[in-house]
MDTraj code that builds the backbone (N, CA, C; nanometers):
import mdtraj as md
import numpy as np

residues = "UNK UNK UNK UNK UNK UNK UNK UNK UNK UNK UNK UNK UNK UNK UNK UNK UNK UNK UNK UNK UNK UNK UNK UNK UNK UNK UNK UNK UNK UNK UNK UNK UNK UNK UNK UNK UNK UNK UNK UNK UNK UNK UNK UNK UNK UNK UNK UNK UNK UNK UNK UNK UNK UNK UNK UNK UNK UNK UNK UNK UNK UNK UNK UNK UNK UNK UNK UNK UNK UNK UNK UNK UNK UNK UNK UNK UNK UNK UNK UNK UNK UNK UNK UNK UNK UNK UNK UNK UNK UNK UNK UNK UNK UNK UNK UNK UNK UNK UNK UNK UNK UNK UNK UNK UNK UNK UNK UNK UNK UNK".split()
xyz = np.array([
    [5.5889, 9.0568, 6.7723],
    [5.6086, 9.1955, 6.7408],
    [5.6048, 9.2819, 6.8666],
    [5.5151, 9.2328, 6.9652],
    [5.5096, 9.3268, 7.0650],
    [5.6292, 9.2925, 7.1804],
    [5.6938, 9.2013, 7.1740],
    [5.8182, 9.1675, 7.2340],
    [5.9523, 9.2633, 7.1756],
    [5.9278, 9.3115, 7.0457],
    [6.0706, 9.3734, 7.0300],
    [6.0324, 9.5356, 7.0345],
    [5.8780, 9.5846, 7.0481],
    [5.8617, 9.7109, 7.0420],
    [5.8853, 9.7208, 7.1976],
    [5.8663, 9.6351, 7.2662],
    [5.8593, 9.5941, 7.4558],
    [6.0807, 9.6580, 7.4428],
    [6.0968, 9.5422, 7.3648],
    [6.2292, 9.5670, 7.4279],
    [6.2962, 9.7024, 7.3507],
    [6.2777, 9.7180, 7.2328],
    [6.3224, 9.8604, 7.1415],
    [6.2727, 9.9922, 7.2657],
    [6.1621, 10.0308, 7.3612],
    [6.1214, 10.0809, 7.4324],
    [6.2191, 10.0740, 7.5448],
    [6.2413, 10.0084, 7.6194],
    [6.3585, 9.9202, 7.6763],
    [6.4686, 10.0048, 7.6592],
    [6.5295, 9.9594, 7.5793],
    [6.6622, 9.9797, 7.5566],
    [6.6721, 10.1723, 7.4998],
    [6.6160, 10.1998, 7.4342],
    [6.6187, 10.3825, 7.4054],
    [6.6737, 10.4339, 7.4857],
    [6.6312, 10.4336, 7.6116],
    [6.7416, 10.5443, 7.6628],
    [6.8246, 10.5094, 7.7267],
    [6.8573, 10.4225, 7.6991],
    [7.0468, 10.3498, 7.7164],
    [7.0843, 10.4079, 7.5980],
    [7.0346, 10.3950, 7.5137],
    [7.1110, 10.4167, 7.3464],
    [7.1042, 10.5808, 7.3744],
    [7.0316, 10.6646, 7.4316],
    [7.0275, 10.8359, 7.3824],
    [7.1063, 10.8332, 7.4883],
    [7.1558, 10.7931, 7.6472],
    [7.2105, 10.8158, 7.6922],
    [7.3650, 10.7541, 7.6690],
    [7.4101, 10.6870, 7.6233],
    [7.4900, 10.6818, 7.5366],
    [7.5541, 10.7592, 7.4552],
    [7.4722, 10.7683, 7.3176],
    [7.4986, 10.8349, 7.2365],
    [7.5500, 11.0070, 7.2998],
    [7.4395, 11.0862, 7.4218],
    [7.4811, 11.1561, 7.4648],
    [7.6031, 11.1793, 7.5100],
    [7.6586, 11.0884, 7.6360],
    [7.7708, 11.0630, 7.6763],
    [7.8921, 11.0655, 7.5527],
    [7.8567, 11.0260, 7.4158],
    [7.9905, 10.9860, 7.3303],
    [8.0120, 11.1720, 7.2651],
    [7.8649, 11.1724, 7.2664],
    [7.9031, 11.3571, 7.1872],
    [7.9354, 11.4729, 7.3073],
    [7.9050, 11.4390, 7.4677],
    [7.9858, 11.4985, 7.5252],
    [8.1382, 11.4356, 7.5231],
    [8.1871, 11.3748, 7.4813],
    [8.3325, 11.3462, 7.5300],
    [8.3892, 11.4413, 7.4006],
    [8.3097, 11.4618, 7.3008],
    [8.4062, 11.5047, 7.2060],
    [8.4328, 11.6423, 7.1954],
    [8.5538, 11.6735, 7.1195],
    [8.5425, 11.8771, 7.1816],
    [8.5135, 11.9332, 7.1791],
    [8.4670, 12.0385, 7.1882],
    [8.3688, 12.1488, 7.1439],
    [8.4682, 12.1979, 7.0266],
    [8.3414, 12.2712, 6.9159],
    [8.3790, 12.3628, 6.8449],
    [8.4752, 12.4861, 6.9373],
    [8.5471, 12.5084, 6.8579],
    [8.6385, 12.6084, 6.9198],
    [8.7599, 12.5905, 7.0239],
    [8.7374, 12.4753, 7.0539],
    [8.8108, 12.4326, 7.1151],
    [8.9810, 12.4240, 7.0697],
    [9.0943, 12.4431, 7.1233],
    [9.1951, 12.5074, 7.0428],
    [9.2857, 12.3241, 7.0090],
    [9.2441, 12.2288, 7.1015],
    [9.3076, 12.1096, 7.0783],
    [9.2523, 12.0297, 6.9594],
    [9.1197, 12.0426, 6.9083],
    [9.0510, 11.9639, 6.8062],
    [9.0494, 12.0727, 6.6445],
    [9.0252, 12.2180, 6.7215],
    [8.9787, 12.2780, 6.6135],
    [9.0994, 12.3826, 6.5211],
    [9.2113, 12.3501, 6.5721],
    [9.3771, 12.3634, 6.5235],
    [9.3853, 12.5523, 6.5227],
    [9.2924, 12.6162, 6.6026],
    [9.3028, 12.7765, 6.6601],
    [9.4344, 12.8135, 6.6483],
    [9.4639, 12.9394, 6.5619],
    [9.5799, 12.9660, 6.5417],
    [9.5991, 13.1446, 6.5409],
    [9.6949, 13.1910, 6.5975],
    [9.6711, 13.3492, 6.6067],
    [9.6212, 13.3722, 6.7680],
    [9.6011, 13.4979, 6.7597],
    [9.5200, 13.5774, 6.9015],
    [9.4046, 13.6468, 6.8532],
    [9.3452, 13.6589, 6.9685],
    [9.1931, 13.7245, 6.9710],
    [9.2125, 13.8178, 7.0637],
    [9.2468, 13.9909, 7.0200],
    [9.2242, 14.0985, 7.0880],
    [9.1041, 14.1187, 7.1649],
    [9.0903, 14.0918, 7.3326],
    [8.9653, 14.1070, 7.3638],
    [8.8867, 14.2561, 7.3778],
    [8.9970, 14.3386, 7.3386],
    [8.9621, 14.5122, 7.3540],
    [8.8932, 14.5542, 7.2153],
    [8.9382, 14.4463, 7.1320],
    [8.8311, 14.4961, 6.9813],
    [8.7508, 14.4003, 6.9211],
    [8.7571, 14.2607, 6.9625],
    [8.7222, 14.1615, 6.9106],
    [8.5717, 14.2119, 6.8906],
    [8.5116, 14.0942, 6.7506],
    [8.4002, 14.1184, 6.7492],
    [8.2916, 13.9529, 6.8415],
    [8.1894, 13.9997, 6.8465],
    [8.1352, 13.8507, 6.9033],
    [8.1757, 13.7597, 6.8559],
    [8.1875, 13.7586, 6.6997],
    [8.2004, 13.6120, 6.6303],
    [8.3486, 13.6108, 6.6410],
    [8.4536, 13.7096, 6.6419],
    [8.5810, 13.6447, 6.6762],
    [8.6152, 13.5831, 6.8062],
    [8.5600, 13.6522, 6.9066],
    [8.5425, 13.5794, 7.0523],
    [8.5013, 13.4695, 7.0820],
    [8.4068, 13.4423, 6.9996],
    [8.3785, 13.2999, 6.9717],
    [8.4602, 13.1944, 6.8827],
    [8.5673, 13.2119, 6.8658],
    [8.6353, 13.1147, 6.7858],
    [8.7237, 13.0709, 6.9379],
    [8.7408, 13.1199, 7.0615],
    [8.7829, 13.1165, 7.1351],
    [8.7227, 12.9980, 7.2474],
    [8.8361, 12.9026, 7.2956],
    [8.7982, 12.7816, 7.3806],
    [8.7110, 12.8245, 7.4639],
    [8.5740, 12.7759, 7.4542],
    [8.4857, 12.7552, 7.5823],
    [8.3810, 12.9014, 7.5823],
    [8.4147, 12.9626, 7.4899],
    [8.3140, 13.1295, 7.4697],
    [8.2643, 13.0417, 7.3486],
    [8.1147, 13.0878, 7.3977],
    [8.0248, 13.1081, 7.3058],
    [7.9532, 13.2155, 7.2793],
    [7.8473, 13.2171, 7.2197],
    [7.7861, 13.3180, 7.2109],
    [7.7119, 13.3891, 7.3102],
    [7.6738, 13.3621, 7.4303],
    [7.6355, 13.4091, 7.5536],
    [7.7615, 13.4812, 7.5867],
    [7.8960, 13.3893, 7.6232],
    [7.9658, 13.4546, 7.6792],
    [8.0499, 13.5452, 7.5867],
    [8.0634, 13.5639, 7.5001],
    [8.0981, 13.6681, 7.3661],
    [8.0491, 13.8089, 7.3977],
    [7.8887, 13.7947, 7.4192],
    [7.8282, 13.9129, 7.4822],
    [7.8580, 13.9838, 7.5729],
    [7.8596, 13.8835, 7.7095],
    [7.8962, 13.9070, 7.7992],
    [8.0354, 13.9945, 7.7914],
    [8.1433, 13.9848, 7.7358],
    [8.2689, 14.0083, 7.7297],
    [8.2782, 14.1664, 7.6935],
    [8.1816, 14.1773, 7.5687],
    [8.1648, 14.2419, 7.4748],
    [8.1067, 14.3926, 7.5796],
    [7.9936, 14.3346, 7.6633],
    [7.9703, 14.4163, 7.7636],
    [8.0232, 14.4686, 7.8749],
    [8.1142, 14.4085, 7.9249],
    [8.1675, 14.4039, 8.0126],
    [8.2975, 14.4882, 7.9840],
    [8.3717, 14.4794, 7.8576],
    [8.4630, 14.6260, 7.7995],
    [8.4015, 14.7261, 7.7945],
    [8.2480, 14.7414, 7.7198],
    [8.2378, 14.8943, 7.7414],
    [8.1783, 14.9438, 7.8264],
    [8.1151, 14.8792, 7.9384],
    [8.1338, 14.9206, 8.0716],
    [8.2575, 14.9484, 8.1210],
    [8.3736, 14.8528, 8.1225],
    [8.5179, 14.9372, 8.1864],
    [8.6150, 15.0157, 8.0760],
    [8.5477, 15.0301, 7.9656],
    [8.6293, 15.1159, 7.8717],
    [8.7310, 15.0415, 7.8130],
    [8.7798, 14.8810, 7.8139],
    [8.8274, 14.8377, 7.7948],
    [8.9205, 14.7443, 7.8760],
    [8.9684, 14.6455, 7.8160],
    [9.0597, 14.5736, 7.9480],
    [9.1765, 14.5765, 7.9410],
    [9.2886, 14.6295, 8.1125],
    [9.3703, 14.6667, 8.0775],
    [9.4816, 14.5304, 8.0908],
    [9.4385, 14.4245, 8.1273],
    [9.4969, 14.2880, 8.1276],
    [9.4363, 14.1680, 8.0863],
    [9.4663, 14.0705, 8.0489],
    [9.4106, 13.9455, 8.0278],
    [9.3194, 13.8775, 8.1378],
    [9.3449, 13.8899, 8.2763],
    [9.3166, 13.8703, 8.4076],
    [9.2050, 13.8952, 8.3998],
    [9.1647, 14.0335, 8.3523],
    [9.0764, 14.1063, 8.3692],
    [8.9471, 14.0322, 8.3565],
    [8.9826, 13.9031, 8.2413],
    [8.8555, 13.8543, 8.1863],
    [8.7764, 13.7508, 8.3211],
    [8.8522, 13.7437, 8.4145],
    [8.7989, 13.6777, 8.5498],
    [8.6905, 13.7114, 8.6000],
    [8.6142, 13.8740, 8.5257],
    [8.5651, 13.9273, 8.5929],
    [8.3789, 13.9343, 8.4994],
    [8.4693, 13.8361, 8.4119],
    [8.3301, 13.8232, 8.3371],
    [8.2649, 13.6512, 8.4070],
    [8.1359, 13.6744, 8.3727],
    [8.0358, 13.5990, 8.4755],
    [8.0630, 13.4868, 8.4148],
    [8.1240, 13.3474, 8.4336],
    [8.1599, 13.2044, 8.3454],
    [8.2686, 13.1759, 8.3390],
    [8.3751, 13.2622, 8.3665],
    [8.5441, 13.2530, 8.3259],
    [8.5899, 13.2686, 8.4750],
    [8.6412, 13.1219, 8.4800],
    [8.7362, 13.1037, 8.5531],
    [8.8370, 13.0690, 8.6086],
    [8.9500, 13.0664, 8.7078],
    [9.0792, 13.0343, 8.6693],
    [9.1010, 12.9309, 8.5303],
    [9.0615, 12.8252, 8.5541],
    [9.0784, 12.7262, 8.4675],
    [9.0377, 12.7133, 8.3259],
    [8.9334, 12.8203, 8.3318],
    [8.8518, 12.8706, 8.1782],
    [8.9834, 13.0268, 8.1131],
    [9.0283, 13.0685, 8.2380],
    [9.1120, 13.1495, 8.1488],
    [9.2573, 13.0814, 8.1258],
    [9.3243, 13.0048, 8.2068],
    [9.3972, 12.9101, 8.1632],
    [9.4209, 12.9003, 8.0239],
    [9.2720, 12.8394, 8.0000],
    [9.2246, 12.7644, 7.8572],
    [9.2460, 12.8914, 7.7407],
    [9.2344, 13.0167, 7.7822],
    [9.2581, 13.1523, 7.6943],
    [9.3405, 13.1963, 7.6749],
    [9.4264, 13.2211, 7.7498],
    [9.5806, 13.2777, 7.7857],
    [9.6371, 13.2770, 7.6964],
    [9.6308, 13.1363, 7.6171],
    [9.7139, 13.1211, 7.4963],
    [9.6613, 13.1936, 7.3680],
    [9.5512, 13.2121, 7.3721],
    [9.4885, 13.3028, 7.2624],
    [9.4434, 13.3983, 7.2673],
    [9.4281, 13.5065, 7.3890],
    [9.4136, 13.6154, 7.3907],
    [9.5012, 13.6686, 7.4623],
    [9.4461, 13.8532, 7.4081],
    [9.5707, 13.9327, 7.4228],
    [9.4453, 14.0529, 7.4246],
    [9.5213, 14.1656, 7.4712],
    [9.4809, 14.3114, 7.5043],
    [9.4972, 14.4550, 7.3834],
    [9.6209, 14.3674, 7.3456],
    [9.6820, 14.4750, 7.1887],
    [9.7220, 14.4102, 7.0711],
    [9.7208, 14.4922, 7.0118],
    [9.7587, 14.4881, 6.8504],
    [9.6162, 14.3940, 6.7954],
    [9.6216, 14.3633, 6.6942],
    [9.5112, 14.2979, 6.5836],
    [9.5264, 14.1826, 6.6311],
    [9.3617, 14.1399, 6.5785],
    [9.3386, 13.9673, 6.6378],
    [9.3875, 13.9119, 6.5104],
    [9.4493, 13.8112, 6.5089],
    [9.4849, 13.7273, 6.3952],
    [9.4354, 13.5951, 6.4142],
    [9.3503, 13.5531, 6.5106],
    [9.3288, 13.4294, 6.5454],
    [9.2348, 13.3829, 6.3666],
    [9.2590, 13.2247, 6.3131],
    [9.1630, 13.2333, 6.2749],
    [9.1669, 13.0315, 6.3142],
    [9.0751, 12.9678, 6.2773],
    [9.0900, 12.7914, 6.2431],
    [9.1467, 12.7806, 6.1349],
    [9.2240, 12.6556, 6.1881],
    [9.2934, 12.5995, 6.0678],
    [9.1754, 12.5074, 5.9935],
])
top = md.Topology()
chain = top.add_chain()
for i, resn in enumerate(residues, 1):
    res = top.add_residue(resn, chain, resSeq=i)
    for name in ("N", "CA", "C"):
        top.add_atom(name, md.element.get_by_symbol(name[0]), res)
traj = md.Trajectory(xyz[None], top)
């Protein structure tokens, strides 16, 4: 008995590191390739939780966003979002396709 609690001890964090590794590979919620994101997300009216349906924003950075318009009164480009603390080239890349500056957000998951 004390040979397989020896090796069950052992082996654990191969298995959590593992298991870790398999649930990072998979996509995040919100993500627009897994989670079938459809529509735009106005970032001049959005609310947190619509910003968050958005690749790679969560709820930290939702805030952030959220703050960062009514400090500049609003944004007058998509670009603009470069200027929030987490987003960058490659994170807005990932947005481009779903946000926008005007008209109504229609984004919702399929």
């Amino acid at each position: 008995m004390q040979r397989a609690t020896r090796l069950a001890r052992a082996l654990a964090p191969a298995f959590l590191a593992a298991v870790g590794l398999a649930l990072a590979a998979l996509p995040a919620f919100g993500d627009d390739g897994a989670s079938g994101l459809t529509g735009v997300v106005n970032v001049n009216t959005a609310t947190v939780e619509e910003l968050q349906l958005l690749p790679g924003i969560g709820e930290a950075r939702a805030h952030a966003i959220v703050a960062l318009r009514k400090q500049r009164g609003g944004f007058r480009s998509v670009n603009d979002l470069l200027e929030v603390k987490g987003i960058g080239e490659a994170g807005l890349d990932r947005l481009r396709p779903h946000v926008t500056v005007t008209g109504k957000t229609t984004a919702t998951l399929r």
